[in-house]
C-alpha positions in Angstrom: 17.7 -6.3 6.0 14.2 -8.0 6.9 11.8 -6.8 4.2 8.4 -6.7 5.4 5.0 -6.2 3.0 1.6 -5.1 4.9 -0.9 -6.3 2.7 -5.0 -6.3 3.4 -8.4 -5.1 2.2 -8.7 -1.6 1.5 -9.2 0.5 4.7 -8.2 -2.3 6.7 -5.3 -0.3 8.5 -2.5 -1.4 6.7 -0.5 2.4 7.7 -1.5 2.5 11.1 -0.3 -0.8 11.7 3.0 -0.4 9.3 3.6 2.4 11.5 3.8 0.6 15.0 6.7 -1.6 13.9 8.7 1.8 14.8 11.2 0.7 11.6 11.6 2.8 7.7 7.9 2.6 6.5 7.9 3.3 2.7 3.8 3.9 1.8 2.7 4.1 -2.0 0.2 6.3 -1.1 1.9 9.2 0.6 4.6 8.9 -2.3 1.6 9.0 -5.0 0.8 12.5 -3.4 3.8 13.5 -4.0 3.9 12.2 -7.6 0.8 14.4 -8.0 2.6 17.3 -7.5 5.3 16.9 -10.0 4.8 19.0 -13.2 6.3 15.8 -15.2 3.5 13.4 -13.9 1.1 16.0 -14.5 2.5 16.9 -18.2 2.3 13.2 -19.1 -1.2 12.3 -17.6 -2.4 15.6 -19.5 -1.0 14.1 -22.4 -2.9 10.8 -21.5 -6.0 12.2 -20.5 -6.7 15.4 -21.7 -10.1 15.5 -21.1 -9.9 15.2 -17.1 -6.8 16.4 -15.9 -7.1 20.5 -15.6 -5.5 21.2 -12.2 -1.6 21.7 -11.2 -1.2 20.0 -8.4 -3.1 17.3 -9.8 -6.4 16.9 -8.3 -7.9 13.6 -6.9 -11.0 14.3 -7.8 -10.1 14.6 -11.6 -8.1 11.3 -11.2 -11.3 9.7 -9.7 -13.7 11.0 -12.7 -11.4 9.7 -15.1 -11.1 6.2 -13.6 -14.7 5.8 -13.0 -15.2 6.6 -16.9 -13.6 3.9 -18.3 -10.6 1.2 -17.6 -8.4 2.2 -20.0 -7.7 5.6 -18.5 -6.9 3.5 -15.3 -4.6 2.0 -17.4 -2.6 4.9 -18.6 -2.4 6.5 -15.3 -1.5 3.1 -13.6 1.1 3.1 -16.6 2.6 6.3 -15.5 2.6 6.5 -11.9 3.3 3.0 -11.0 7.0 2.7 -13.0 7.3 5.8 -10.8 7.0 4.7 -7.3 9.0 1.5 -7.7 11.7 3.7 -8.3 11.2 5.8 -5.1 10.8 2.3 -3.2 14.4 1.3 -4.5 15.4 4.5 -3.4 14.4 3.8 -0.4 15.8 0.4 -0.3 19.3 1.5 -0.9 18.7 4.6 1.4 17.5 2.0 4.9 20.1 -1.2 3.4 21.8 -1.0 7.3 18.1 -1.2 9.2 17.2 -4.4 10.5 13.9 -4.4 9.4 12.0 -1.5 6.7 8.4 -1.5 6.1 6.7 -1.9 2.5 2.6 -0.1 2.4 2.2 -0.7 -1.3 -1.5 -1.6 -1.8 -0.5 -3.5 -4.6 2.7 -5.5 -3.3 1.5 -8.8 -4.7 -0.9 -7.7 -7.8 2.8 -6.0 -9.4 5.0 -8.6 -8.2 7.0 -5.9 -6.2 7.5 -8.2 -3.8 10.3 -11.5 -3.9 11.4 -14.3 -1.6 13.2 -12.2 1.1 10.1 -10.2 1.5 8.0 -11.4 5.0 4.3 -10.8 4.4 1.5 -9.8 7.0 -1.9 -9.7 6.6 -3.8 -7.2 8.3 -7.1 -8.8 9.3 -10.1 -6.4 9.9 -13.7 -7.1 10.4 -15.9 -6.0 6.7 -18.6 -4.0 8.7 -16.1 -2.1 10.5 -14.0 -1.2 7.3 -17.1 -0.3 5.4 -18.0 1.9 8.5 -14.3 3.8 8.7 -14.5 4.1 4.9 -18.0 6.1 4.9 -16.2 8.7 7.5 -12.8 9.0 4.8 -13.8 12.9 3.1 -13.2 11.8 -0.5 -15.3 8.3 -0.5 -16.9 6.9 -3.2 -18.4 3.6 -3.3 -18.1 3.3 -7.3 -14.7 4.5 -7.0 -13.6 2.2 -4.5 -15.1 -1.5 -5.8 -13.4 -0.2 -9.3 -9.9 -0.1 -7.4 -11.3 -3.2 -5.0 -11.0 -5.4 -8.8 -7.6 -4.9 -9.3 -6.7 -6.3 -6.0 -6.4 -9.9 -5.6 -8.6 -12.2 -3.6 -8.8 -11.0 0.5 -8.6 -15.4 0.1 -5.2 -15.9 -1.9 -3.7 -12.6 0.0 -4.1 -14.5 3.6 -2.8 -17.4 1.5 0.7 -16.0 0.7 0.8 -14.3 3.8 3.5 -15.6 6.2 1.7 -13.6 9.5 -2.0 -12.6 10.0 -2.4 -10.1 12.4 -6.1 -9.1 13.9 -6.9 -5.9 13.6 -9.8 -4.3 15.9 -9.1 -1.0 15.7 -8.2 -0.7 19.2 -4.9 0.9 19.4 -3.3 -0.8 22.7 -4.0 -4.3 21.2 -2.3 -3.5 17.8 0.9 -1.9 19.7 1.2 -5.4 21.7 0.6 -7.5 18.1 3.2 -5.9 16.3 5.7 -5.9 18.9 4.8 -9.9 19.4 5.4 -10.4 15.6 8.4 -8.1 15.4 10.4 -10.1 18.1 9.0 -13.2 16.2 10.7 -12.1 12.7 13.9 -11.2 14.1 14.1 -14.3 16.0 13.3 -16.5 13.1 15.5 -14.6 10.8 18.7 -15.3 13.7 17.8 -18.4 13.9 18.0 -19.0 10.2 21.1 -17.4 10.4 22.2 -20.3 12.7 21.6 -23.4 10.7 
């Protein structure tokens, strides 16, 4: 199995590219959601956080106040969620372990060393003005919010630096299809190949 990390700036279409690889995509963010809507995370962020967290499901909003108040309460829900989702990704792991390939969408692959040597790491390259721009049209934006979440990310310098593919993204759908399949058939090649020496 061909593990394969999308990594990238925030809103630079890491799931819409993980996506077109047409292999198991596990995304942090859609498993968060679901974290949100189990009582236990909720009992133990209310236990946390007392002062912000009111609503069953949890509410985003209540998760953004409390980040933006201070760090530490990043911390403990950081603390509480993230032990969390590495347990659904090994779950998912296990699940896909006959698929050639399965797609990782953590955000934070590299920041919590989720990822190893096995892993294959593409960078999804998108143009700043255009991010900023899709950003502004997302329903629940929030500049503060997002450069708080922006600083725990490592450099957009050191992420293309540890990357083993960059891949251009200009938000034109055709064009991504035609990248991805390129660096698909790439991967499994090298990865035969390997196999041969």
């Amino acid at each position: 199995m061909i593990k394969i990390g999308i990594i990238g700036d925030i809103g630079s279409g890491k799931s819409y590219v993980s996506k077109q690889f047409g292999s198991p995509v596990f995304s942090a963010d859609q498993e968060v959601k679901k974290i949100y809507k189990s009582r236990k995370c909720f009992n133990e962020l209310k236990k946390k956080i007392p002062k912000y967290i009111f609503s069953f499901p949890i509410n985003k909003k209540e998760i953004g106040k409390a980040v933006l108040a201070n760090q530490i309460n990043l911390e403990k829900i950081v603390k509480i969620v993230h032990p969390i989702v590495r347990i659904r990704m090994n779950k998912f792991l296990k699940k896909n372990k006959s698929k050639k390939i399965v797609i990782l969408d953590i955000p934070l692959l590299l920041e919590n060393k989720i990822n190893d040597k096995n892993f294959k790491l593409i960078f999804v390259d998108a143009n700043k003005k255009e991010i900023k721009k899709r950003l502004k049209k997302r329903v629940n934006y929030n500049p503060r919010l997002f450069n708080k979440l922006k600083k725990l990310q490592l450099s957009i310098k050191i992420k293309k630096k540890k990357s083993h593919f960059i891949i251009k993204n200009n938000f034109k759908s055709s064009y991504i299809k035609k990248r991805v399949k390129m660096l698909k058939n790439k991967i499994l090649n090298n990865e035969r190949n390997s196999f041969r020496h």
